[in-house]
PDB file as gemmi writes it, atoms N, CA and C in Angstrom:
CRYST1    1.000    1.000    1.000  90.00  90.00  90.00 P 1                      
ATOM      1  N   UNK A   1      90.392 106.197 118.774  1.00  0.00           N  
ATOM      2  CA  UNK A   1      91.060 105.299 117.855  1.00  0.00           C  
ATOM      3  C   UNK A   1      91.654 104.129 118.645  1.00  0.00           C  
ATOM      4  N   UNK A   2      91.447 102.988 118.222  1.00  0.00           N  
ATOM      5  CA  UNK A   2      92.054 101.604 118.353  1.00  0.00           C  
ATOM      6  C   UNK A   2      93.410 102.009 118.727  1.00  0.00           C  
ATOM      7  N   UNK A   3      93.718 101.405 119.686  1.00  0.00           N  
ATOM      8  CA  UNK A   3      95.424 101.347 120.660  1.00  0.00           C  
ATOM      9  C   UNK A   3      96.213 100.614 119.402  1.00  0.00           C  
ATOM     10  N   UNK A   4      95.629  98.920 118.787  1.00  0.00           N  
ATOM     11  CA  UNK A   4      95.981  98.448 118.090  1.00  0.00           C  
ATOM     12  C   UNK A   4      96.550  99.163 116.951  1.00  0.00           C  
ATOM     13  N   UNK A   5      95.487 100.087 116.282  1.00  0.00           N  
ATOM     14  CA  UNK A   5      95.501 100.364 114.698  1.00  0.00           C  
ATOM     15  C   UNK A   5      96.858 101.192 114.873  1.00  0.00           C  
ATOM     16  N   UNK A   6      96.484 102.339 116.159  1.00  0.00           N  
ATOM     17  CA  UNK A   6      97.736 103.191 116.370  1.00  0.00           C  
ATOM     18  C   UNK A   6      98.866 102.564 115.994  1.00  0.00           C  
ATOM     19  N   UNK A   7      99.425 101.152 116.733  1.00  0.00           N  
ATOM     20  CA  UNK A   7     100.343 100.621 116.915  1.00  0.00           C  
ATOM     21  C   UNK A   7     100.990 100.133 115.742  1.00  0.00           C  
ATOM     22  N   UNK A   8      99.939  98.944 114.882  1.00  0.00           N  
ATOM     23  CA  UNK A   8     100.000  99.248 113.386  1.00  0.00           C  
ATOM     24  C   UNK A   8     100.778  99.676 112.812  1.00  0.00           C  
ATOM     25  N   UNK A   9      99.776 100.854 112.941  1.00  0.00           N  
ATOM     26  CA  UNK A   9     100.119 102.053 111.600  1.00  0.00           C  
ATOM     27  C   UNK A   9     101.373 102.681 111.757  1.00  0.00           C  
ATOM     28  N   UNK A  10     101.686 102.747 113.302  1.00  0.00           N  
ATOM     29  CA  UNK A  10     103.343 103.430 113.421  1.00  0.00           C  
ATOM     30  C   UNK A  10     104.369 101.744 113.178  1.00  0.00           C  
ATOM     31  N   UNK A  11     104.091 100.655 113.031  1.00  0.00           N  
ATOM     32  CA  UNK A  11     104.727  99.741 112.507  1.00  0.00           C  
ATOM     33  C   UNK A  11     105.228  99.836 111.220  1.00  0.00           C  
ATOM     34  N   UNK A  12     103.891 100.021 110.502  1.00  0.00           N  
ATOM     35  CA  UNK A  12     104.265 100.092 109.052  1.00  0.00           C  
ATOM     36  C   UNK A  12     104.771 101.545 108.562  1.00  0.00           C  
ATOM     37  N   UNK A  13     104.269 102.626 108.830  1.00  0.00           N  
ATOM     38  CA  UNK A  13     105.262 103.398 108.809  1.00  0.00           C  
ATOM     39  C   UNK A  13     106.617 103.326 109.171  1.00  0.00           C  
ATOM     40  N   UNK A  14     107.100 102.635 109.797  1.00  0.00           N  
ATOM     41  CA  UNK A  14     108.268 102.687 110.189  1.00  0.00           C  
ATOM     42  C   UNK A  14     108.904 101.575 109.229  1.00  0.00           C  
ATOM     43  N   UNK A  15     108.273 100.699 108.247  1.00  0.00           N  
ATOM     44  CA  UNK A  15     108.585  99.578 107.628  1.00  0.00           C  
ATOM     45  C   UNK A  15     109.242 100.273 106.420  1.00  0.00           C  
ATOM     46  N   UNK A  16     107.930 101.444 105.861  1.00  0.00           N  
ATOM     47  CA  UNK A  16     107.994 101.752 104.489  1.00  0.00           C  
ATOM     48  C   UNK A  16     108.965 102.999 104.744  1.00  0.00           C  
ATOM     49  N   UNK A  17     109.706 103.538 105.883  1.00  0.00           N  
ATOM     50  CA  UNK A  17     110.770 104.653 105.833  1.00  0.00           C  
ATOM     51  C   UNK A  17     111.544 103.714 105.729  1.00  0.00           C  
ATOM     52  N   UNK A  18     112.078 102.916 106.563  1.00  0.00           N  
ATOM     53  CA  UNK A  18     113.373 102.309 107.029  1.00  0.00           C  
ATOM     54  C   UNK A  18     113.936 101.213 106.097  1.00  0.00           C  
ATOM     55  N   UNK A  19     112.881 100.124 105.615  1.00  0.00           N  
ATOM     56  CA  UNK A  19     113.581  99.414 104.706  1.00  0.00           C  
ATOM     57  C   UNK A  19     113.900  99.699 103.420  1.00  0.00           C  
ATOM     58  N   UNK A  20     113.384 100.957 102.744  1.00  0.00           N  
ATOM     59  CA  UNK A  20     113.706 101.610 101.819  1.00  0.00           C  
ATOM     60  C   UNK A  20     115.744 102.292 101.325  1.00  0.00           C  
ATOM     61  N   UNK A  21     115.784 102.565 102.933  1.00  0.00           N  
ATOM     62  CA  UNK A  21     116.387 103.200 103.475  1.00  0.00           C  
ATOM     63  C   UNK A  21     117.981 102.115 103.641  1.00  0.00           C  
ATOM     64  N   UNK A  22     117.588 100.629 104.205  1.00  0.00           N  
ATOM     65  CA  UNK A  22     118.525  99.976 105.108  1.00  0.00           C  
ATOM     66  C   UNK A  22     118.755  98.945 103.616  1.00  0.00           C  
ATOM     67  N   UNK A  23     117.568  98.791 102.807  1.00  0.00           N  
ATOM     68  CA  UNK A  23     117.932  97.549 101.720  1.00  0.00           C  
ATOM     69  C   UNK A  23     119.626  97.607 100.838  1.00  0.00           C  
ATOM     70  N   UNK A  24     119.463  98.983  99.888  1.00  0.00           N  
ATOM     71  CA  UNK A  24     120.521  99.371  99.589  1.00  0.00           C  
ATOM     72  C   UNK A  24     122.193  99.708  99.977  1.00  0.00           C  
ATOM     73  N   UNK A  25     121.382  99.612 101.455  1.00  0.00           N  
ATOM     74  CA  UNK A  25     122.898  99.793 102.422  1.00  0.00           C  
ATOM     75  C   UNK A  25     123.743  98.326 102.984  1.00  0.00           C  
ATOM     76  N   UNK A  26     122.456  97.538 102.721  1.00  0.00           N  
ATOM     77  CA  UNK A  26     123.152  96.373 103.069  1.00  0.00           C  
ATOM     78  C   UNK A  26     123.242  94.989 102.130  1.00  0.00           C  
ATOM     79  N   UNK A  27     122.742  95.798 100.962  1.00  0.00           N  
ATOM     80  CA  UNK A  27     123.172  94.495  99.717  1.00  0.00           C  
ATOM     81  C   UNK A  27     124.743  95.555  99.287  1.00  0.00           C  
ATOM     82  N   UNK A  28     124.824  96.941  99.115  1.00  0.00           N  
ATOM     83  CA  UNK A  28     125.831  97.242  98.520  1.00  0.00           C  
ATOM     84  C   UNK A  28     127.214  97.784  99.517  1.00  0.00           C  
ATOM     85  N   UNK A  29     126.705  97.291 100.795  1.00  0.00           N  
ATOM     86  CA  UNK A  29     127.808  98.108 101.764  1.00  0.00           C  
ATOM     87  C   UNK A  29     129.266  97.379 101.609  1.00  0.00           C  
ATOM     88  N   UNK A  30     129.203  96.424 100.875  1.00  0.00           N  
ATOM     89  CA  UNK A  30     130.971  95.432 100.751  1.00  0.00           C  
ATOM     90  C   UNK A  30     131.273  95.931  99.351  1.00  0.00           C  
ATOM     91  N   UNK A  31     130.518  96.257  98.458  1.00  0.00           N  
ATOM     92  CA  UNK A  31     130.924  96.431  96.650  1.00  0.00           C  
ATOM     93  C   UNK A  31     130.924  97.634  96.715  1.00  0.00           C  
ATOM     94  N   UNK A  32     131.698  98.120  95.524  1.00  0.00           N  
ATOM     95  CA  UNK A  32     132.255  99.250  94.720  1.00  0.00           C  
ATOM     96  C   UNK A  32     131.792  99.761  93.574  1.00  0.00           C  
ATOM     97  N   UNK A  33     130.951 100.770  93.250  1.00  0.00           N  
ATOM     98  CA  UNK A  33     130.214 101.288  92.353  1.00  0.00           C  
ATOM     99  C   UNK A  33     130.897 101.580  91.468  1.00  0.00           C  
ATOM    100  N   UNK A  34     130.239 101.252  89.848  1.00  0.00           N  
ATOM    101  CA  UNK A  34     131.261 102.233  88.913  1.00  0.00           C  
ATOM    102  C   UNK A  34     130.707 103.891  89.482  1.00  0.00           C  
ATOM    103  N   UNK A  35     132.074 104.503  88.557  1.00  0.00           N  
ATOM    104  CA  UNK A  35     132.602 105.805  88.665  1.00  0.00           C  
ATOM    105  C   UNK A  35     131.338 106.414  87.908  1.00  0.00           C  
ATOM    106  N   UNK A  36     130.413 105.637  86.930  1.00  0.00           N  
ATOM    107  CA  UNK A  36     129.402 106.274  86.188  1.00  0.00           C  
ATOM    108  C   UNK A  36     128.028 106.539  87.109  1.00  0.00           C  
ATOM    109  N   UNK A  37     127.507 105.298  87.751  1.00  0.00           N  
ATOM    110  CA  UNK A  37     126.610 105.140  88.682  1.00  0.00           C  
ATOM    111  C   UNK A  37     126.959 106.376  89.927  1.00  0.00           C  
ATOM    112  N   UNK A  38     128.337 106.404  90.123  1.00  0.00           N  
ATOM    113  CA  UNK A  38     128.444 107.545  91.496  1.00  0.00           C  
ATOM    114  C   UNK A  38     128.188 108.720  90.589  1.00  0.00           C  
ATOM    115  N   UNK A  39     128.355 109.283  89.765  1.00  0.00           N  
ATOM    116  CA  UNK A  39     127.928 110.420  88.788  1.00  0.00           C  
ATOM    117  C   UNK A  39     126.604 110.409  88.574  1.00  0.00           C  
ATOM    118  N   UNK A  40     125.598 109.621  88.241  1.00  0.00           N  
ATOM    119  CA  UNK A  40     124.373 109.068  88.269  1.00  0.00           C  
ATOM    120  C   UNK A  40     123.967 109.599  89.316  1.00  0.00           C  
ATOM    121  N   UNK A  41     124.121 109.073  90.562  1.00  0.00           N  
ATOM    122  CA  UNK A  41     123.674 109.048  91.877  1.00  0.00           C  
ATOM    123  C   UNK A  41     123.575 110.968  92.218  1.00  0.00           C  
ATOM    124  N   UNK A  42     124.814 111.606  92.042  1.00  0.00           N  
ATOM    125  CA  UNK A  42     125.063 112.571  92.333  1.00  0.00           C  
ATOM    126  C   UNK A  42     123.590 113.539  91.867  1.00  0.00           C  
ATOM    127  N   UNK A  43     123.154 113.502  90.708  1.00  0.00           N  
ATOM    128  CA  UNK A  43     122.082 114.057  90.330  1.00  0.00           C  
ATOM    129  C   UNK A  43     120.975 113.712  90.801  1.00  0.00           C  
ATOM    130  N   UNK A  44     120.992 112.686  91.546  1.00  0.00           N  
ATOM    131  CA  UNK A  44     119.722 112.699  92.322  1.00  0.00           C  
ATOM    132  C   UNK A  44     118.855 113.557  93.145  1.00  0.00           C  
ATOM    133  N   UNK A  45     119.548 114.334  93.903  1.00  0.00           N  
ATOM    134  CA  UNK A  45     119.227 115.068  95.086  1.00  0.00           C  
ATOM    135  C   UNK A  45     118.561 116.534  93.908  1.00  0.00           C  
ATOM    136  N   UNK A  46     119.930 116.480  93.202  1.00  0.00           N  
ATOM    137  CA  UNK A  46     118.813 117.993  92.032  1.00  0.00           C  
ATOM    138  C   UNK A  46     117.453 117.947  91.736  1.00  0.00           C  
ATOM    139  N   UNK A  47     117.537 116.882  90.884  1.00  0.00           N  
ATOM    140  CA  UNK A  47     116.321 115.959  90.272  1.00  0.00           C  
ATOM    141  C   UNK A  47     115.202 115.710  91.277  1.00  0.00           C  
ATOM    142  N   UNK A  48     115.507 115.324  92.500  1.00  0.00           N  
ATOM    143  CA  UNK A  48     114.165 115.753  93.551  1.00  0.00           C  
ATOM    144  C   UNK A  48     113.698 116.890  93.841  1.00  0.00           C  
ATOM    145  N   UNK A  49     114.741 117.822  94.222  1.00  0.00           N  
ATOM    146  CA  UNK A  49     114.400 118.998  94.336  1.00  0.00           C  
ATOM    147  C   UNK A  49     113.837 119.765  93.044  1.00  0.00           C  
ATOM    148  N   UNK A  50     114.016 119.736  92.275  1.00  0.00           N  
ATOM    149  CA  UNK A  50     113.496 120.246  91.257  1.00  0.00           C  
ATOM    150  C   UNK A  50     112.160 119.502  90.557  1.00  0.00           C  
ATOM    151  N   UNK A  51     112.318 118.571  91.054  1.00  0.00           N  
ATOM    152  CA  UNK A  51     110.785 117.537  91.216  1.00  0.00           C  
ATOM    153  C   UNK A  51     109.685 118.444  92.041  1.00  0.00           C  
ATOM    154  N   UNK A  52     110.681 118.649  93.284  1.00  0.00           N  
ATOM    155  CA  UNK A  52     109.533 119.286  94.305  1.00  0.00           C  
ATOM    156  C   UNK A  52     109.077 121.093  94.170  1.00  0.00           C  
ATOM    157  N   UNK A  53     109.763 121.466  93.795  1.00  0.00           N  
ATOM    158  CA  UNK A  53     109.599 123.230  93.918  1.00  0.00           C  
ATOM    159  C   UNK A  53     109.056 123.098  92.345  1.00  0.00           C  
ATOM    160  N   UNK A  54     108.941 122.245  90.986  1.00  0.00           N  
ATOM    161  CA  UNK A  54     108.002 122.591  89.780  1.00  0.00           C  
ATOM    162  C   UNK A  54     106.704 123.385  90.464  1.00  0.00           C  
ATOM    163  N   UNK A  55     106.029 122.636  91.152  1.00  0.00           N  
ATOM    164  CA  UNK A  55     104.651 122.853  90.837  1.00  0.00           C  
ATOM    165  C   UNK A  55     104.433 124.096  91.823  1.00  0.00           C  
ATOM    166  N   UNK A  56     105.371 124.351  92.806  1.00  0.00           N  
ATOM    167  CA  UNK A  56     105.128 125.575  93.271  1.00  0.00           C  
ATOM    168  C   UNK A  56     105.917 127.091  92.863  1.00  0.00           C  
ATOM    169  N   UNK A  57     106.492 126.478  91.361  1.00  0.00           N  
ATOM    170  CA  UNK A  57     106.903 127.628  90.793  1.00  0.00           C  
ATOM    171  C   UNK A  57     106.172 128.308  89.585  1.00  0.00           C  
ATOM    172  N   UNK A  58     105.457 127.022  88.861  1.00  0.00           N  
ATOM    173  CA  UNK A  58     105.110 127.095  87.816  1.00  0.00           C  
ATOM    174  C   UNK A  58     103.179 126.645  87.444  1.00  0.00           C  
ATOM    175  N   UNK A  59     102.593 126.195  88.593  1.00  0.00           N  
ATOM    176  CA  UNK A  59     101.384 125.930  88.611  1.00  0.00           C  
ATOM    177  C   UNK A  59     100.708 126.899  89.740  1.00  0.00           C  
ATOM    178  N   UNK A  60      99.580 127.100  89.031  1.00  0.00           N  
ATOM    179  CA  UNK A  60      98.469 128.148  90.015  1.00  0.00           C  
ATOM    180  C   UNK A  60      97.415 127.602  90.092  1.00  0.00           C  
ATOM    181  N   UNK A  61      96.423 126.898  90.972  1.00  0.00           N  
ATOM    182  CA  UNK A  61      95.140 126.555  90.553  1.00  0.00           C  
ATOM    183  C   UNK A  61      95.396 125.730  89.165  1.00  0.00           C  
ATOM    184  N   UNK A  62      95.864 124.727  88.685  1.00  0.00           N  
ATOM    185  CA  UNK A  62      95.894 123.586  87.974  1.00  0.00           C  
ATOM    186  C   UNK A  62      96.643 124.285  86.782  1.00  0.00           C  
ATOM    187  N   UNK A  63      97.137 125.221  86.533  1.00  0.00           N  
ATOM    188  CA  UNK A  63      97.316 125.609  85.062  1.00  0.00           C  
ATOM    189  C   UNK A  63      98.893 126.449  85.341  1.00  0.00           C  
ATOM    190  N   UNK A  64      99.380 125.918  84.446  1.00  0.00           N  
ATOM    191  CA  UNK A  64     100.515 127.102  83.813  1.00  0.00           C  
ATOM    192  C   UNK A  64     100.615 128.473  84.418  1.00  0.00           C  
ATOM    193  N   UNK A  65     101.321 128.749  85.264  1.00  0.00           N  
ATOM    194  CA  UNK A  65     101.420 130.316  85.979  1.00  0.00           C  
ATOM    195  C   UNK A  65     103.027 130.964  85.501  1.00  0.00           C  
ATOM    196  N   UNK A  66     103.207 131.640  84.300  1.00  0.00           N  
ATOM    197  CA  UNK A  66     104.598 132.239  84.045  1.00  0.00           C  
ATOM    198  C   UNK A  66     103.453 133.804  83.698  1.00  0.00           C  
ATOM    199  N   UNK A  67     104.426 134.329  84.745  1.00  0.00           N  
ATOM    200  CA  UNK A  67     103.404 136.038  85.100  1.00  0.00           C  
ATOM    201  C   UNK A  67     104.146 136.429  85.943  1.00  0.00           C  
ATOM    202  N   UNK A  68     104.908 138.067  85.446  1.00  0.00           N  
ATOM    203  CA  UNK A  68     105.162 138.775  86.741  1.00  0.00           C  
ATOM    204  C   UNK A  68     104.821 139.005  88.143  1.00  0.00           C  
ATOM    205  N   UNK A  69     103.529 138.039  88.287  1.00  0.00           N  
ATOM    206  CA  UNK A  69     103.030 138.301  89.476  1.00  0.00           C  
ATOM    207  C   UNK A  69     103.399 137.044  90.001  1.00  0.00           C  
ATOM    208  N   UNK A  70     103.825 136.430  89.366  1.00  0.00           N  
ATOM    209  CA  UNK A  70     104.338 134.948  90.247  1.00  0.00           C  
ATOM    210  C   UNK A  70     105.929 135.527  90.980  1.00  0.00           C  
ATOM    211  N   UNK A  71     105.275 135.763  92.560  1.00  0.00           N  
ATOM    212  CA  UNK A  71     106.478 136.247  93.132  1.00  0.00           C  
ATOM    213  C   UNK A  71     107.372 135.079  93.377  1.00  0.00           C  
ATOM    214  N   UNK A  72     106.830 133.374  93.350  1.00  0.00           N  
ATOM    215  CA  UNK A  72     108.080 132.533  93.715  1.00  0.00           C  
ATOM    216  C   UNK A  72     108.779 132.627  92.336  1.00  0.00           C  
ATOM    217  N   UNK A  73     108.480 132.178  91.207  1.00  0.00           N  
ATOM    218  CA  UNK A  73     109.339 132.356  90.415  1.00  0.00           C  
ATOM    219  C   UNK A  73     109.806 133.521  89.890  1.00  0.00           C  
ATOM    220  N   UNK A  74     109.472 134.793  90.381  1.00  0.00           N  
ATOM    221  CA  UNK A  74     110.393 136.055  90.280  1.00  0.00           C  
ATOM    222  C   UNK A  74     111.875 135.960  91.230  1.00  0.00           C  
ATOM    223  N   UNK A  75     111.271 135.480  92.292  1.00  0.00           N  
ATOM    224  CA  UNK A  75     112.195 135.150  93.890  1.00  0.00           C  
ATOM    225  C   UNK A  75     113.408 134.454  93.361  1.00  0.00           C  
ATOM    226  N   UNK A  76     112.706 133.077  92.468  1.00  0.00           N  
ATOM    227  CA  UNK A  76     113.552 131.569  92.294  1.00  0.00           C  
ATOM    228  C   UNK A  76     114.836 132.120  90.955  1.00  0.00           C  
ATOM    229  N   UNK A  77     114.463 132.892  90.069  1.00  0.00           N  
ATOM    230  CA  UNK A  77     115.428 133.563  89.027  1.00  0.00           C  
ATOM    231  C   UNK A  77     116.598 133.638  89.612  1.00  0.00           C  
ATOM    232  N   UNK A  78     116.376 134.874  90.526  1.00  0.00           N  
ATOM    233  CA  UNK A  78     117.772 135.351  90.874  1.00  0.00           C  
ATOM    234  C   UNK A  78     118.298 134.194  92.254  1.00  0.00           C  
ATOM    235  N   UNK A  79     117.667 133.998  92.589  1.00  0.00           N  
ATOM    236  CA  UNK A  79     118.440 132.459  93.627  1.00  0.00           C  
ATOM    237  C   UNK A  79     118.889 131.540  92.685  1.00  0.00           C  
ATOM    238  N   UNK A  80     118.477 131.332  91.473  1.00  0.00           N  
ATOM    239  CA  UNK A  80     119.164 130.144  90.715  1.00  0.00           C  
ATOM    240  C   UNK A  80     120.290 130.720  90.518  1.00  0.00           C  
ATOM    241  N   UNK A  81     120.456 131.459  89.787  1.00  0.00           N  
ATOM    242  CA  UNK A  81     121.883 132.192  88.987  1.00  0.00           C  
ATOM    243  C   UNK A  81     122.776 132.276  90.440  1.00  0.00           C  
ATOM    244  N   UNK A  82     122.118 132.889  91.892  1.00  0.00           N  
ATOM    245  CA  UNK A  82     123.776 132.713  92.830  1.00  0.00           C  
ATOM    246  C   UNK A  82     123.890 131.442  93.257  1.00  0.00           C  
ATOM    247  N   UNK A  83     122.473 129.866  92.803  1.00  0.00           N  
ATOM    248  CA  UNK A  83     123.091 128.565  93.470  1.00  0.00           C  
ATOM    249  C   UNK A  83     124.106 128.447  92.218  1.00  0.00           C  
ATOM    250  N   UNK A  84     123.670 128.750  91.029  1.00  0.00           N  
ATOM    251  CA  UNK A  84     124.548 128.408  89.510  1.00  0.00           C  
ATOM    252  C   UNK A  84     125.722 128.524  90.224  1.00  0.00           C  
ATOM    253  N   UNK A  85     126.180 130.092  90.523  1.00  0.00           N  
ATOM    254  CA  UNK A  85     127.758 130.611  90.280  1.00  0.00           C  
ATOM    255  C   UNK A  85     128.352 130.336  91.709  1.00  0.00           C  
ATOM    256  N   UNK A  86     127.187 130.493  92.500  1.00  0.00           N  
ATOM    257  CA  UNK A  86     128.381 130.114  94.084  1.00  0.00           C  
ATOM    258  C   UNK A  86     128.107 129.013  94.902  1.00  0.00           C  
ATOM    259  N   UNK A  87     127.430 128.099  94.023  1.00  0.00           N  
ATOM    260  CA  UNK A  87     127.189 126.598  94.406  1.00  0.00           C  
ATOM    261  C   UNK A  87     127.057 126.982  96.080  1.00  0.00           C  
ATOM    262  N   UNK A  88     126.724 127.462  96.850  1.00  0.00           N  
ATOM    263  CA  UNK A  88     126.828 127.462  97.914  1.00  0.00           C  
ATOM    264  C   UNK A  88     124.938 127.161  98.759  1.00  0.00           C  
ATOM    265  N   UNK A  89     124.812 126.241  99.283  1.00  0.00           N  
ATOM    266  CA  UNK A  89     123.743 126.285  99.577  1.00  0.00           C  
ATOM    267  C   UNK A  89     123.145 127.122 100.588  1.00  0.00           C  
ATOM    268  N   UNK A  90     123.731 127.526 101.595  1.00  0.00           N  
ATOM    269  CA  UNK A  90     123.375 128.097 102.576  1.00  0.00           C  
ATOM    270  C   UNK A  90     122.555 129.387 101.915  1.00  0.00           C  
ATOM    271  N   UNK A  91     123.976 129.977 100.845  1.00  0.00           N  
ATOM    272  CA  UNK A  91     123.562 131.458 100.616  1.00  0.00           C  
ATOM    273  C   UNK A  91     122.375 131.450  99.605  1.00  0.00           C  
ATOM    274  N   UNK A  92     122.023 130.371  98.864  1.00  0.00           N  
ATOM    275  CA  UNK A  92     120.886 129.817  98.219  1.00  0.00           C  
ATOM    276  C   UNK A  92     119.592 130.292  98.690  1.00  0.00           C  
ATOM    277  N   UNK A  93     119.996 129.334  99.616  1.00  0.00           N  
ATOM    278  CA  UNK A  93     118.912 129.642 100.705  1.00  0.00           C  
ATOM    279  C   UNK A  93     118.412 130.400 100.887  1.00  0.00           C  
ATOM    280  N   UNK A  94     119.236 131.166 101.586  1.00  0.00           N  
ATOM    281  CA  UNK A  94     119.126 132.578 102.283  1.00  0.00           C  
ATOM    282  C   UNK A  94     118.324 133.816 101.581  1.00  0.00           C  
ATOM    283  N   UNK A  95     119.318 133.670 100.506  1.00  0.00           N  
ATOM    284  CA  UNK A  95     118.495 134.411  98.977  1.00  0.00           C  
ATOM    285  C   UNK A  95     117.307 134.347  98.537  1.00  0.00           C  
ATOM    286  N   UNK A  96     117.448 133.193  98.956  1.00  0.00           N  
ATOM    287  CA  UNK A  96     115.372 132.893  98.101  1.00  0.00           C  
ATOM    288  C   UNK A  96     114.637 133.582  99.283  1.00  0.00           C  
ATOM    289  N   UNK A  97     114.659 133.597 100.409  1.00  0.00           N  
ATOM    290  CA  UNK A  97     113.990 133.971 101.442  1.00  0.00           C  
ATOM    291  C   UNK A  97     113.608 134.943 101.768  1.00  0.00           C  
ATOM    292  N   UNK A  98     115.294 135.616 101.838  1.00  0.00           N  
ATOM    293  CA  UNK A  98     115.210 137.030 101.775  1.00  0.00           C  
ATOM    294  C   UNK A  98     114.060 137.905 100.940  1.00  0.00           C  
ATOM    295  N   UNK A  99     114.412 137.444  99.835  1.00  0.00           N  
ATOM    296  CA  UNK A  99     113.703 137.917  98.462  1.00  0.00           C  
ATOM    297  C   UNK A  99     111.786 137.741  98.947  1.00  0.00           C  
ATOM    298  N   UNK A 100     111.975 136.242  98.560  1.00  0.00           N  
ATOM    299  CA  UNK A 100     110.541 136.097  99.038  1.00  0.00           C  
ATOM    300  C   UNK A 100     109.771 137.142  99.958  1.00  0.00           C  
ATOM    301  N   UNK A 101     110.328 137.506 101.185  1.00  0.00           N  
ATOM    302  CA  UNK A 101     110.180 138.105 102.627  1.00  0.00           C  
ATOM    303  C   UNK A 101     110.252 139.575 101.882  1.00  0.00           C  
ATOM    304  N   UNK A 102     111.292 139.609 101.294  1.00  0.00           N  
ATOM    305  CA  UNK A 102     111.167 141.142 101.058  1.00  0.00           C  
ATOM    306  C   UNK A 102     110.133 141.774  99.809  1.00  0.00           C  
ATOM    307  N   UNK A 103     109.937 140.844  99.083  1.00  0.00           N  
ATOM    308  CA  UNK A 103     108.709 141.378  98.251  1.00  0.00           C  
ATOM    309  C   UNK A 103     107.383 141.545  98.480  1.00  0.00           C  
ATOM    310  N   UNK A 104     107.024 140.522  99.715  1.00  0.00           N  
ATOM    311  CA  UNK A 104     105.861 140.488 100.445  1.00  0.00           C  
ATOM    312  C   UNK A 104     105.530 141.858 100.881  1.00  0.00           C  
ATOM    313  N   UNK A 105     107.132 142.175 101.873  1.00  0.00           N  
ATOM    314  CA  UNK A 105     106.640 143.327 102.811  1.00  0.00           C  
ATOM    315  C   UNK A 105     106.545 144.831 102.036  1.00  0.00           C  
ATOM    316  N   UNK A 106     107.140 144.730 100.783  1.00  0.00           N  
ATOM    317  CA  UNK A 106     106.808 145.573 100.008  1.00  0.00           C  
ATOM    318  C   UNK A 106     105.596 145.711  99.392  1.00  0.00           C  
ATOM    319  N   UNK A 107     105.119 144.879  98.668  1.00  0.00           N  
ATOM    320  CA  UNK A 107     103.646 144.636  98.305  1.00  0.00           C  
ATOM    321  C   UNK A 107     102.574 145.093  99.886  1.00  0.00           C  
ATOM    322  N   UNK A 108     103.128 143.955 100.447  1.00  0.00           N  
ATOM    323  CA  UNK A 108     101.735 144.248 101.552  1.00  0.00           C  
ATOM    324  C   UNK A 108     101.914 145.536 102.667  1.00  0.00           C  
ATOM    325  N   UNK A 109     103.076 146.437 102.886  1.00  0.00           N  
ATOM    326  CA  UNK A 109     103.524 147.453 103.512  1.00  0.00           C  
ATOM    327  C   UNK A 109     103.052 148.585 102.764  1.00  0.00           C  
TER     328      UNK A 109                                                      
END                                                                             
């Protein structure tokens, strides 16, 4: 591969992370958001995440997967209800994993 294209391509990559990133920080870094927009904002991070784990909770091979045998969303049940009640992410975490890990080794043990 071209030394050039390399060079490039890690240019513009670095264009389409960073100014995404630096625009917002430096038209709004002197002003003060309403109190609605910071409430707004706050749901963002859910709203991705829950953007991202749909299709690996709920799609199999292109279609609709709600089936006891769907071990992520057997896993994801009971991890929702302890992120619900103990907002805590770590133990979130931890939970889904566990679970995940431990149904495997049951099934495949």
């Amino acid at each position: 591969m071209d030394q050039k294209l390399i060079f490039f391509t890690l240019v513009g990559m670095l264009l389409v992370t960073y100014v995404p990133r630096f625009l917002p920080l430096f038209f709004l870094a002197n002003r003060s958001l309403p109190n609605v927009v910071h409430r707004w904002l706050g749901y963002v991070p859910s709203a991705v995440l829950a953007a991202m784990l749909f299709p690996s909770l709920f799609v199999k091979n292109k279609q609709l997967f709600l089936s006891f045998d769907n071990l992520y969303l057997m896993a994801a049940i009971p991890t929702f209800l302890l992120a619900w009640k103990s907002k805590s992410l770590f133990g979130t975490v931890i939970t889904g994993m566990v679970l995940v890990a431990g149904v495997r080794f049951l099934l495949n043990g």
